[in-house]
C-alpha positions as CSV (number, residue, x, y, z in Angstrom):
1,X,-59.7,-5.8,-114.5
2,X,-62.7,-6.6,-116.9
3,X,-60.5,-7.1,-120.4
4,X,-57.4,-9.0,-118.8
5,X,-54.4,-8.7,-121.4
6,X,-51.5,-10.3,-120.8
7,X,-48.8,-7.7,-120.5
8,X,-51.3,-4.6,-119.4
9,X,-52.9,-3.3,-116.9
10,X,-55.3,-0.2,-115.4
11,X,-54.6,2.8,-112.7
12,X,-57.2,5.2,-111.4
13,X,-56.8,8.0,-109.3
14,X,-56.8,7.1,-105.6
15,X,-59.4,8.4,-103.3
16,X,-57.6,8.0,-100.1
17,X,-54.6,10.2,-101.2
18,X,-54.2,13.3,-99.0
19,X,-51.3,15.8,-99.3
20,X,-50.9,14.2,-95.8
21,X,-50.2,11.2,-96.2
22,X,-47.3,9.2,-98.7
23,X,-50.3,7.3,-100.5
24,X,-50.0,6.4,-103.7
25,X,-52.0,9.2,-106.1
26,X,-53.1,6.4,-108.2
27,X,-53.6,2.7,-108.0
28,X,-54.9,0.0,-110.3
29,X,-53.9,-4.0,-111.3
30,X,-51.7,-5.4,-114.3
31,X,-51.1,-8.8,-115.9
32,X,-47.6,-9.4,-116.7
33,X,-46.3,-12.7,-118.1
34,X,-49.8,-13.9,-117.1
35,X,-49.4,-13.1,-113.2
36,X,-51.8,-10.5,-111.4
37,X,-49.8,-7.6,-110.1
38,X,-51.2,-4.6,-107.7
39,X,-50.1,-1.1,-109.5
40,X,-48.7,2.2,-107.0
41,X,-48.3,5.1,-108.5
42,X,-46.8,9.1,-107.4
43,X,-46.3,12.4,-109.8
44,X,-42.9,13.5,-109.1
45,X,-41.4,16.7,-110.7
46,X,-37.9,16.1,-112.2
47,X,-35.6,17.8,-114.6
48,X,-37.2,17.4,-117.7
49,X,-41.3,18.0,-115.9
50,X,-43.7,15.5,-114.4
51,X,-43.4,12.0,-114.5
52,X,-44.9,8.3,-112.7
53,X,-42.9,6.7,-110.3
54,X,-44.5,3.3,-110.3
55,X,-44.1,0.4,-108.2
56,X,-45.6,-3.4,-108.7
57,X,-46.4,-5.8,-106.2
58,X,-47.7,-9.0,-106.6
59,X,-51.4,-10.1,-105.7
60,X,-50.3,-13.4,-104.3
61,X,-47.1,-13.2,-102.7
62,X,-45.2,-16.2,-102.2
63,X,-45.8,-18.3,-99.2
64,X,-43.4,-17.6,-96.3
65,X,-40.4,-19.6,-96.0
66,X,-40.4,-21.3,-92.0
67,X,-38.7,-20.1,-89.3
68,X,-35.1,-21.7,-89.2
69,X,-36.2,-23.3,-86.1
70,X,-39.1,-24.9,-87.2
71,X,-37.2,-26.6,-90.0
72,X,-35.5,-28.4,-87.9
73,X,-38.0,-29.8,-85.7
């Protein structure tokens, strides 16, 4: 994002959505609680019209825990 505020973010429409394909129709990046966050979201028609379904996922995930085995070695 070029302005990073904390508690914001930005979603454009996404160039590799198809009616294909279950891509997100847009994408984009937030800030919350000062971490960076990836943005998904669809259009989805329910009672009361169109709205955004919208998922978060963060830009650095946590490392992975080890394999059981290998904490015990």
């Amino acid at each position: 994002m070029t302005d990073k505020r904390d508690n914001s973010g930005i979603i454009y429409k996404n160039p590799d959505k198809t009616p294909d394909n279950k891509f997100p129709e847009y994408k984009g990046e937030a800030t919350i609680d000062g971490k960076d966050y990836w943005i998904s979201a669809w259009v989805k028609d329910g009672a009361k019209g169109k709205f955004f379904s919208i998922a978060y996922k963060a830009k650095q995930a946590p490392a992975k825990q080890p394999a059981f085995e290998d904490r015990l070695a």
